[in-house]
N, CA, C and O atoms as a GROMACS GRO file, in nm:
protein
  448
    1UNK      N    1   0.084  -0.118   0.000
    1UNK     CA    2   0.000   0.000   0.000
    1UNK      C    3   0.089   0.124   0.000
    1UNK      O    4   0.199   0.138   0.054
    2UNK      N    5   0.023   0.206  -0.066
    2UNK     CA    6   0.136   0.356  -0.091
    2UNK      C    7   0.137   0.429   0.026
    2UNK      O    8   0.041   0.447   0.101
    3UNK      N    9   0.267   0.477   0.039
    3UNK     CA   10   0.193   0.592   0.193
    3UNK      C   11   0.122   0.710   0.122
    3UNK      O   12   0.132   0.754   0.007
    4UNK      N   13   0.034   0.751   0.247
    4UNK     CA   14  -0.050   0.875   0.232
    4UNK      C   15   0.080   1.009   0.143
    4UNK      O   16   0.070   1.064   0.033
    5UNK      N   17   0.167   1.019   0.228
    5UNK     CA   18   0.232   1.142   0.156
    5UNK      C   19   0.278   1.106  -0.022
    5UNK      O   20   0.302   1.200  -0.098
    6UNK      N   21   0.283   1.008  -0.053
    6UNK     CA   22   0.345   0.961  -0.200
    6UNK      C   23   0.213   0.996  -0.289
    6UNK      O   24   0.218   1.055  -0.396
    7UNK      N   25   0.068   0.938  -0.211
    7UNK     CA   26  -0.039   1.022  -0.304
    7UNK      C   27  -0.088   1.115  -0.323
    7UNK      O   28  -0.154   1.151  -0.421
    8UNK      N   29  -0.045   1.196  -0.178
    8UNK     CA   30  -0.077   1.355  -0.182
    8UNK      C   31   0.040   1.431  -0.311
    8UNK      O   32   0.021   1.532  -0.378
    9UNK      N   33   0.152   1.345  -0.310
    9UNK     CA   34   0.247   1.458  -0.403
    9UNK      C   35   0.193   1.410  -0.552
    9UNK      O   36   0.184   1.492  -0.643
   10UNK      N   37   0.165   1.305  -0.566
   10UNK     CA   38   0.091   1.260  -0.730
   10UNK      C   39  -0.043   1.324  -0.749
   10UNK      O   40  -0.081   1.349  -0.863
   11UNK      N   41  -0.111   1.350  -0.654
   11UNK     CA   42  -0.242   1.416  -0.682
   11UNK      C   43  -0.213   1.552  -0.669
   11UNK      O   44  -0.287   1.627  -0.732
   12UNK      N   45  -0.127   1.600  -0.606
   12UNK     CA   46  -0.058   1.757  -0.621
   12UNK      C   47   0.005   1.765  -0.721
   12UNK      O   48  -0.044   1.856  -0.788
   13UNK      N   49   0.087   1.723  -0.769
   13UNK     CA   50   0.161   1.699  -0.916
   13UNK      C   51   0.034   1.688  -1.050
   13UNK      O   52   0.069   1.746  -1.152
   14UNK      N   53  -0.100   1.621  -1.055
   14UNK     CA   54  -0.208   1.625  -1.132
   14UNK      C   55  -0.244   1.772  -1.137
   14UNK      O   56  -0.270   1.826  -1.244
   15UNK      N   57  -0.246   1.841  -1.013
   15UNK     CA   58  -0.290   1.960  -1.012
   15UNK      C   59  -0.204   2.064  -1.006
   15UNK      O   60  -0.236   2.158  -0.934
   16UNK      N   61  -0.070   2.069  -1.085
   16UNK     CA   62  -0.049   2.200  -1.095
   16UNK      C   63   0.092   2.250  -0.989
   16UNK      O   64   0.171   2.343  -1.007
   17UNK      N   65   0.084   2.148  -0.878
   17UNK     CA   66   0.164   2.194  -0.724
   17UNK      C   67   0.290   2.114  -0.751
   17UNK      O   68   0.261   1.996  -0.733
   18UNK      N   69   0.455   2.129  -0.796
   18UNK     CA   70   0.504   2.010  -0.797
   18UNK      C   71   0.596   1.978  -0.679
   18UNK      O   72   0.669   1.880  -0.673
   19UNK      N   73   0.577   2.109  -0.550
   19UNK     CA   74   0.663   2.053  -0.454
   19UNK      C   75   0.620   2.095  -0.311
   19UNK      O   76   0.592   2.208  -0.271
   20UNK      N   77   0.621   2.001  -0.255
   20UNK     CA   78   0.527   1.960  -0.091
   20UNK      C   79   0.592   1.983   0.018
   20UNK      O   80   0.634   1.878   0.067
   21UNK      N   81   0.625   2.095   0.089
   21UNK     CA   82   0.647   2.079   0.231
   21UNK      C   83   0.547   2.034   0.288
   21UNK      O   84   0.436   2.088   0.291
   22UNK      N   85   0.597   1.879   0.363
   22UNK     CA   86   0.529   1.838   0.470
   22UNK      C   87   0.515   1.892   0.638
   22UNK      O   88   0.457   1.842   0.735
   23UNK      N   89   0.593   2.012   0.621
   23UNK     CA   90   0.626   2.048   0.764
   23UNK      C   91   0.493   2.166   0.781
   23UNK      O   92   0.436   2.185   0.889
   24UNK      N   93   0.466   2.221   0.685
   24UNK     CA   94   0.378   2.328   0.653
   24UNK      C   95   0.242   2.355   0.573
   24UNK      O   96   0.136   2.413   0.597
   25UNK      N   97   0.307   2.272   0.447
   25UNK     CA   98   0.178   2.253   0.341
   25UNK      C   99   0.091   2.209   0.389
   25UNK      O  100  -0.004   2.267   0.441
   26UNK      N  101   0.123   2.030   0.371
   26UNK     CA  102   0.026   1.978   0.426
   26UNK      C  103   0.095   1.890   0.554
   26UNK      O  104   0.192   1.814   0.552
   27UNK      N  105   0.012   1.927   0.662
   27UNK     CA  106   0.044   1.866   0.776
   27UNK      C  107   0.017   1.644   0.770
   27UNK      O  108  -0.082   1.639   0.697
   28UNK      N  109   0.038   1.553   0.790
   28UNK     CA  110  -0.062   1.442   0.801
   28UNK      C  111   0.024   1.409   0.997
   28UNK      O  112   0.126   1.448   1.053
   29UNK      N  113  -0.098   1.315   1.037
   29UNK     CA  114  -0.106   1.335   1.138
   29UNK      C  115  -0.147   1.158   1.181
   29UNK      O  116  -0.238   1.097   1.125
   30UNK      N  117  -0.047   1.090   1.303
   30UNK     CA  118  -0.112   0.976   1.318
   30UNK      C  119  -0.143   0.944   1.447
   30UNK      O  120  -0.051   0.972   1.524
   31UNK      N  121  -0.229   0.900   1.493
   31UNK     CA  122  -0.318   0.928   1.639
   31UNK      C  123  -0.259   0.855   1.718
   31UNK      O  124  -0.257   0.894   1.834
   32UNK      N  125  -0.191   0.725   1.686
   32UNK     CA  126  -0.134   0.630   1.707
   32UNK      C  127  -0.246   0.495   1.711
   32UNK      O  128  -0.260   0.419   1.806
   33UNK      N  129  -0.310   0.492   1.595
   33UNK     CA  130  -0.336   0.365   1.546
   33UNK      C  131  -0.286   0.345   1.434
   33UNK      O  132  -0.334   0.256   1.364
   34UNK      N  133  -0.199   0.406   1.398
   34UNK     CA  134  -0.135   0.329   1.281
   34UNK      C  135  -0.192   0.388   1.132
   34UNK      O  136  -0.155   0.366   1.017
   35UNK      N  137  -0.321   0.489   1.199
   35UNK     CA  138  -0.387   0.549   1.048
   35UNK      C  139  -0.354   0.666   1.023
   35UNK      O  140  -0.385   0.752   1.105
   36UNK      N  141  -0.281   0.703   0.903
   36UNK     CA  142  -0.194   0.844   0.878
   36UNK      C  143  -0.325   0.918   0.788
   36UNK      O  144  -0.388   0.877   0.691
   37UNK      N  145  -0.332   1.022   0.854
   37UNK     CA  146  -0.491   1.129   0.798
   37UNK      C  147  -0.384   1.275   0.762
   37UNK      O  148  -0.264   1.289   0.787
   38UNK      N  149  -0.475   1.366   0.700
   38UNK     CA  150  -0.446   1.502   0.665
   38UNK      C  151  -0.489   1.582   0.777
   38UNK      O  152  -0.604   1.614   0.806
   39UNK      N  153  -0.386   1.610   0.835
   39UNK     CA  154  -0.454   1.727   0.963
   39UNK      C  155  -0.454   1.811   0.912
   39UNK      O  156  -0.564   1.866   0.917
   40UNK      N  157  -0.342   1.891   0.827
   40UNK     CA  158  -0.387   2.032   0.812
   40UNK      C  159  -0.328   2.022   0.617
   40UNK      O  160  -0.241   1.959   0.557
   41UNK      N  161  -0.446   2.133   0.574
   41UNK     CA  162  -0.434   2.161   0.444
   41UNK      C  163  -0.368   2.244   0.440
   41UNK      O  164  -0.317   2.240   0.552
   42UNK      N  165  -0.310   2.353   0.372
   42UNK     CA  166  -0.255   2.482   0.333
   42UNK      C  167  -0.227   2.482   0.186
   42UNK      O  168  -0.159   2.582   0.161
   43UNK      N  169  -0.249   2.416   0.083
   43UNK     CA  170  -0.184   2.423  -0.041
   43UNK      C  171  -0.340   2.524  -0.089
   43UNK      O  172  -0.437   2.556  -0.020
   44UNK      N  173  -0.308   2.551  -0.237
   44UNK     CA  174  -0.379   2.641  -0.291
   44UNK      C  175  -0.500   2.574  -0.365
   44UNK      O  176  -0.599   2.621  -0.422
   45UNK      N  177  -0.477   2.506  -0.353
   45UNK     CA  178  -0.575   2.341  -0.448
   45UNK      C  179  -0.647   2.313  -0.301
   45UNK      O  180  -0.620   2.336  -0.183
   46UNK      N  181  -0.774   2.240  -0.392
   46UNK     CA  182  -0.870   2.175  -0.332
   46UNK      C  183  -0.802   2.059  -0.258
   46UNK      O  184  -0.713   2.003  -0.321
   47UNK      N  185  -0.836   2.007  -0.113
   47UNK     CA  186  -0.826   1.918  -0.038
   47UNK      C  187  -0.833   1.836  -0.119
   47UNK      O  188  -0.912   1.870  -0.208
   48UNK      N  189  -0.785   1.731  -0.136
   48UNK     CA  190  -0.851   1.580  -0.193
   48UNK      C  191  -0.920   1.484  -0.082
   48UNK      O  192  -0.886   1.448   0.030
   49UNK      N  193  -1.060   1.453  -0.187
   49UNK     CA  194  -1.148   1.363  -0.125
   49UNK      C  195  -1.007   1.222  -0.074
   49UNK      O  196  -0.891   1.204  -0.109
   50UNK      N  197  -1.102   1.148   0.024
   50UNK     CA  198  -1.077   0.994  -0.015
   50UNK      C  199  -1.012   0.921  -0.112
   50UNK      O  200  -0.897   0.877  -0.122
   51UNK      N  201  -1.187   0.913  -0.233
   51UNK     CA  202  -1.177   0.854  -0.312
   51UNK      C  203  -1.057   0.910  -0.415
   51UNK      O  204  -0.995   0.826  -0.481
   52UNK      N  205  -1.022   1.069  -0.430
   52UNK     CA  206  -0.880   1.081  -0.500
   52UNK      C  207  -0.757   1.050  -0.457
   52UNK      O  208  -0.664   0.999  -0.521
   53UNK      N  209  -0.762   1.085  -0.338
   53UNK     CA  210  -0.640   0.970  -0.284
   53UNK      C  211  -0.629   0.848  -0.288
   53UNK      O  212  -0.526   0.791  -0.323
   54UNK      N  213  -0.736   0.792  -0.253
   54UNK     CA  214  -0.737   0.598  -0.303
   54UNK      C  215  -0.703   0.612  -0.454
   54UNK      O  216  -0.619   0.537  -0.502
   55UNK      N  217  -0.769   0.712  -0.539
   55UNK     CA  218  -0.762   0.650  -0.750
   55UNK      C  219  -0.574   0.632  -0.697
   55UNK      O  220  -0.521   0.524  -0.720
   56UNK      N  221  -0.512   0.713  -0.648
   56UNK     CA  222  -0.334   0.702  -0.672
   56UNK      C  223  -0.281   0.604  -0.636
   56UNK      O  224  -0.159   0.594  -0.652
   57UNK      N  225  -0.360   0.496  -0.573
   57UNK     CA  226  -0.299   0.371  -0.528
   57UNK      C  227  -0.163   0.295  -0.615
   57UNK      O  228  -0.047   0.258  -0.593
   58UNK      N  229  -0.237   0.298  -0.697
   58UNK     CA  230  -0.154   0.234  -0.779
   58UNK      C  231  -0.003   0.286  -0.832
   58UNK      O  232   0.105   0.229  -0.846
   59UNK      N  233  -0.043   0.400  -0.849
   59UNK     CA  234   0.076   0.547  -0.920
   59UNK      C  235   0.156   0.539  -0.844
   59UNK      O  236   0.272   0.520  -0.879
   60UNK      N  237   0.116   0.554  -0.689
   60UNK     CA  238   0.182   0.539  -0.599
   60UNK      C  239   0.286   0.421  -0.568
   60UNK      O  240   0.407   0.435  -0.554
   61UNK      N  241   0.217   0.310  -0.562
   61UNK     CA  242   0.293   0.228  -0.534
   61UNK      C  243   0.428   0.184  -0.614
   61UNK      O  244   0.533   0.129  -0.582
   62UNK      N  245   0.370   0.239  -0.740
   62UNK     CA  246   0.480   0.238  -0.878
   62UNK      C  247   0.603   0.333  -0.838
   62UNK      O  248   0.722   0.302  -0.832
   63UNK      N  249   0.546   0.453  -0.814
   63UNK     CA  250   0.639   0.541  -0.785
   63UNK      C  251   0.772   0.515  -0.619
   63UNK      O  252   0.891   0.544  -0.605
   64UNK      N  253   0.685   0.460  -0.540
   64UNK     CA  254   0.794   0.397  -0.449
   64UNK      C  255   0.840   0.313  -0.473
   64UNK      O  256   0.942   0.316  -0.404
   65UNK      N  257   0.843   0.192  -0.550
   65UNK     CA  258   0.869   0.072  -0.628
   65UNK      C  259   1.040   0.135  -0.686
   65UNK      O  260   1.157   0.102  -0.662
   66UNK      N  261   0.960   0.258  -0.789
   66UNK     CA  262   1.106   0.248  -0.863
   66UNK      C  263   1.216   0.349  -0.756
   66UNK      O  264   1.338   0.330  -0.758
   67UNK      N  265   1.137   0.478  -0.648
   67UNK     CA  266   1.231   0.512  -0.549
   67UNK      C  267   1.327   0.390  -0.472
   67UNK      O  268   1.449   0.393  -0.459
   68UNK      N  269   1.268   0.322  -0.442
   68UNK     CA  270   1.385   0.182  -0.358
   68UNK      C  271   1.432   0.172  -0.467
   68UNK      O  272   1.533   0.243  -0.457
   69UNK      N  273   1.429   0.118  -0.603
   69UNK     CA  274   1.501   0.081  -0.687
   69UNK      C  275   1.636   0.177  -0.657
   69UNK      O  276   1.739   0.146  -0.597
   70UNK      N  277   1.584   0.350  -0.743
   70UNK     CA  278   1.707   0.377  -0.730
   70UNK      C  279   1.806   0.461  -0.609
   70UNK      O  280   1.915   0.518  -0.617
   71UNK      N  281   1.702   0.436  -0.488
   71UNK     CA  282   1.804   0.443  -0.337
   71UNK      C  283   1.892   0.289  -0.358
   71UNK      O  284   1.990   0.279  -0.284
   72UNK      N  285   1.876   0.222  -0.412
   72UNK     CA  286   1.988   0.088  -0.406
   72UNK      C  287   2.022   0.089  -0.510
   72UNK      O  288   2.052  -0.030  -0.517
   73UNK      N  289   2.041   0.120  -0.588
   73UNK     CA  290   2.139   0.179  -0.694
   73UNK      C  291   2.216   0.280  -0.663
   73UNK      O  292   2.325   0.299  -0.717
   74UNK      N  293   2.160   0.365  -0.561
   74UNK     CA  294   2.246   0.471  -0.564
   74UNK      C  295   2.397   0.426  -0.451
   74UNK      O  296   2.519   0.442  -0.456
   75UNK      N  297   2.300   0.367  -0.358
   75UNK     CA  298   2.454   0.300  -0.283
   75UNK      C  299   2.515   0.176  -0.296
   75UNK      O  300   2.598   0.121  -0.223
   76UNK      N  301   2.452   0.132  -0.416
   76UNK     CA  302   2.577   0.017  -0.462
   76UNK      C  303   2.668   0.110  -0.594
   76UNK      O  304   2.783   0.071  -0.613
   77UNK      N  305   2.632   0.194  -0.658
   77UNK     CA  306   2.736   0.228  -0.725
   77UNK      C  307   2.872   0.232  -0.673
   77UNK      O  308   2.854   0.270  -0.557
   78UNK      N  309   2.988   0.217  -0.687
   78UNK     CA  310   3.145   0.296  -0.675
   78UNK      C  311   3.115   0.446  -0.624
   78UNK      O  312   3.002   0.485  -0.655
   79UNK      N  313   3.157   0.496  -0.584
   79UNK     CA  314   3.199   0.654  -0.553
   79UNK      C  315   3.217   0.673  -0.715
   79UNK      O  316   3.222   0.589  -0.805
   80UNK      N  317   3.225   0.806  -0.718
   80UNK     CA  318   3.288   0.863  -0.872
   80UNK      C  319   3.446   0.858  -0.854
   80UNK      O  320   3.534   0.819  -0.931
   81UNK      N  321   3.451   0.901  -0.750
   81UNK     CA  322   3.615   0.886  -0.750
   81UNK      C  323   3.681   0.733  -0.788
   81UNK      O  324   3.780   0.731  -0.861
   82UNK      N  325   3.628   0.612  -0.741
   82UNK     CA  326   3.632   0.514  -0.788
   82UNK      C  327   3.580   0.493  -0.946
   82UNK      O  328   3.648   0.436  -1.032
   83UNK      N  329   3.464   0.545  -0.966
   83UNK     CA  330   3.452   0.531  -1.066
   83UNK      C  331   3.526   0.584  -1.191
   83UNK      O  332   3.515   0.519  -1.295
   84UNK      N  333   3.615   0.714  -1.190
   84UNK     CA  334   3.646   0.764  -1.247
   84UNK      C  335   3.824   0.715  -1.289
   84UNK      O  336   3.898   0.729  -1.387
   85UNK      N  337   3.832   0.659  -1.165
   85UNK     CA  338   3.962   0.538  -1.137
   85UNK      C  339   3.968   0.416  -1.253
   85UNK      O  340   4.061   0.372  -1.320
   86UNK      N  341   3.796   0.374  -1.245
   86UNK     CA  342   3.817   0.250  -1.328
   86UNK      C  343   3.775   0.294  -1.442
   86UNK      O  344   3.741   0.194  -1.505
   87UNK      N  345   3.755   0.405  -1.517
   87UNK     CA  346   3.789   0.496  -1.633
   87UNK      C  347   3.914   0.488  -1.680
   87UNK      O  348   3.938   0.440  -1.791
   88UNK      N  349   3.997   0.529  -1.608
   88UNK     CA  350   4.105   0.539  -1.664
   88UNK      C  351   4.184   0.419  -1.652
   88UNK      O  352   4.297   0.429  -1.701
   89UNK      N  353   4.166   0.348  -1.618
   89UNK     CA  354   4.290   0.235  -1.586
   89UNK      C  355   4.176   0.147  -1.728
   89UNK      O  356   4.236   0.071  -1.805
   90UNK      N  357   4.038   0.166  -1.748
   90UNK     CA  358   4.030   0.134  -1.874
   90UNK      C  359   4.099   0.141  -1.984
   90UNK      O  360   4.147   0.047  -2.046
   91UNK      N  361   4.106   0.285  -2.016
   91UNK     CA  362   4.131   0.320  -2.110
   91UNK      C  363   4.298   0.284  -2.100
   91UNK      O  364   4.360   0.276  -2.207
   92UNK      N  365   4.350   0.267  -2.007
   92UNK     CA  366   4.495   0.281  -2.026
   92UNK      C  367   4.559   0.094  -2.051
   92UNK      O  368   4.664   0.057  -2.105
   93UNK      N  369   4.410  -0.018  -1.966
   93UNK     CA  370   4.469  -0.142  -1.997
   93UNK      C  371   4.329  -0.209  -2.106
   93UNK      O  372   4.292  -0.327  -2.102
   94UNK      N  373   4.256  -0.076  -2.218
   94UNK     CA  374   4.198  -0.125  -2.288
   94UNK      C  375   4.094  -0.249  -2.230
   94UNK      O  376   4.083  -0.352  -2.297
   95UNK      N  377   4.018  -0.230  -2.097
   95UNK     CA  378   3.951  -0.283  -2.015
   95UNK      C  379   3.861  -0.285  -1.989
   95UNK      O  380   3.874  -0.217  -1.886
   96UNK      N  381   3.704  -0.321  -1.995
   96UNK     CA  382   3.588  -0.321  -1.948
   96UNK      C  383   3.574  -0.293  -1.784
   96UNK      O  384   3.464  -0.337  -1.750
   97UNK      N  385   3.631  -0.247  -1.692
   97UNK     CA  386   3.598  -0.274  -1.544
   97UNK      C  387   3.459  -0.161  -1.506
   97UNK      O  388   3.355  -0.198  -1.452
   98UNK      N  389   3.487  -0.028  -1.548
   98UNK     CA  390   3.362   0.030  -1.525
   98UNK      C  391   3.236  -0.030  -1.617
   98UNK      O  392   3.140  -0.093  -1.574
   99UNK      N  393   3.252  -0.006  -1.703
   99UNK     CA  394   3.104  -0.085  -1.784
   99UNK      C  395   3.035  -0.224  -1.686
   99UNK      O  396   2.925  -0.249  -1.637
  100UNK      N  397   3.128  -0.272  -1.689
  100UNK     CA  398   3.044  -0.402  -1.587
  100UNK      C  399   3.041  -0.405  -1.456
  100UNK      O  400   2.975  -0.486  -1.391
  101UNK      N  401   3.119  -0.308  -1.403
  101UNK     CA  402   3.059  -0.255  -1.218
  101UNK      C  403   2.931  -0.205  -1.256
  101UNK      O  404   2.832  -0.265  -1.213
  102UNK      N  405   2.912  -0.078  -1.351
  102UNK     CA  406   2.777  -0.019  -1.360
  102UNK      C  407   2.667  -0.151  -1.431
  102UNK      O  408   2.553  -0.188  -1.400
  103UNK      N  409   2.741  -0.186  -1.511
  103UNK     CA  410   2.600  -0.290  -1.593
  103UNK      C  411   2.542  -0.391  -1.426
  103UNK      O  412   2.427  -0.410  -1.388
  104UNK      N  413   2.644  -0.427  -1.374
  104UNK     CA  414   2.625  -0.552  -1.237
  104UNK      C  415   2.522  -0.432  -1.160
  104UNK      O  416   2.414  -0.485  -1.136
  105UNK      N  417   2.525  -0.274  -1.111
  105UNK     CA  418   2.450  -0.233  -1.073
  105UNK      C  419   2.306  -0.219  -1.110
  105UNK      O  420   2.217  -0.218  -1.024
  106UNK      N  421   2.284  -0.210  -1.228
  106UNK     CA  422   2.183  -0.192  -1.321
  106UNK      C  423   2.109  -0.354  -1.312
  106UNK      O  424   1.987  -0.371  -1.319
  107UNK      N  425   2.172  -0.424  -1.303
  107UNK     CA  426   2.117  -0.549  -1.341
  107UNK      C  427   2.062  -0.623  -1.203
  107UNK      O  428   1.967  -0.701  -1.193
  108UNK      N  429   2.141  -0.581  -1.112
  108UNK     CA  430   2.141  -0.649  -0.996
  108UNK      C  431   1.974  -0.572  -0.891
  108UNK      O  432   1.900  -0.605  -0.798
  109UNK      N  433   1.995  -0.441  -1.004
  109UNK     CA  434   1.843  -0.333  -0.896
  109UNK      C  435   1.796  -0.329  -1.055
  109UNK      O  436   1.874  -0.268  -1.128
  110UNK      N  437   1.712  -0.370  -1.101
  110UNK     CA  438   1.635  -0.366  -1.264
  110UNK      C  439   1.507  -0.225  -1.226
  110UNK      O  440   1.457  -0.215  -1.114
  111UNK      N  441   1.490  -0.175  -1.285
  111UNK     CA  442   1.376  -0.045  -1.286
  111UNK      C  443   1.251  -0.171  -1.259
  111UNK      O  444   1.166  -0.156  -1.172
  112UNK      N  445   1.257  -0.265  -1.328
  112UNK     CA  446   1.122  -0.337  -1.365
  112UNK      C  447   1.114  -0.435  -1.455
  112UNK      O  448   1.006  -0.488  -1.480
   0.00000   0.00000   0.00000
């Protein structure tokens, strides 16, 4: 299930808004049962019902799907400094080593 804030920024993003302070915009708020609600509105757009937050289910879930993807891509890459290491020691022993560190990253976290 998507969190509440991933469908508020896709249904803000439908309408026009493309960036969300949660500290201010929109407040969400959890009572401590575990159910995350909209306490406070402030954006310039209409509240969204429910039912528009439920249609993003899906969008949502897509959209955190490929965020983990590329938070684990991002820390299995090399550093650049490494990477830029196995650049050159390419080019100098005519070597594949960066191409297949990055392809093993790519392959190992797939978009989908």
């Amino acid at each position: 299930m998507a969190n509440l804030n991933t469908k508020i920024k896709l249904y803000a993003a439908a309408n026009g808004v493309a960036n969300i302070d949660f500290l201010s915009d929109v407040k969400l708020q959890d009572d401590g049962d575990g159910v995350v609600y909209i306490h406070e509105w402030n954006l310039d757009i209409a509240q969204p019902t429910a039912e528009q937050i439920a249609s993003y289910e899906t969008a949502g879930n897509t959209a955190e799907a490929l965020q983990t993807v590329l938070n684990n891509r991002a820390t299995s890459y090399p550093t650049i400094q490494e990477q830029l290491d196995m650049q050159y020691w390419d080019g100098i022993n005519n070597t594949t080593t960066w191409k297949d560190a990055i392809t093993k990253v790519k392959t190992d976290n797939p978009k989908s």
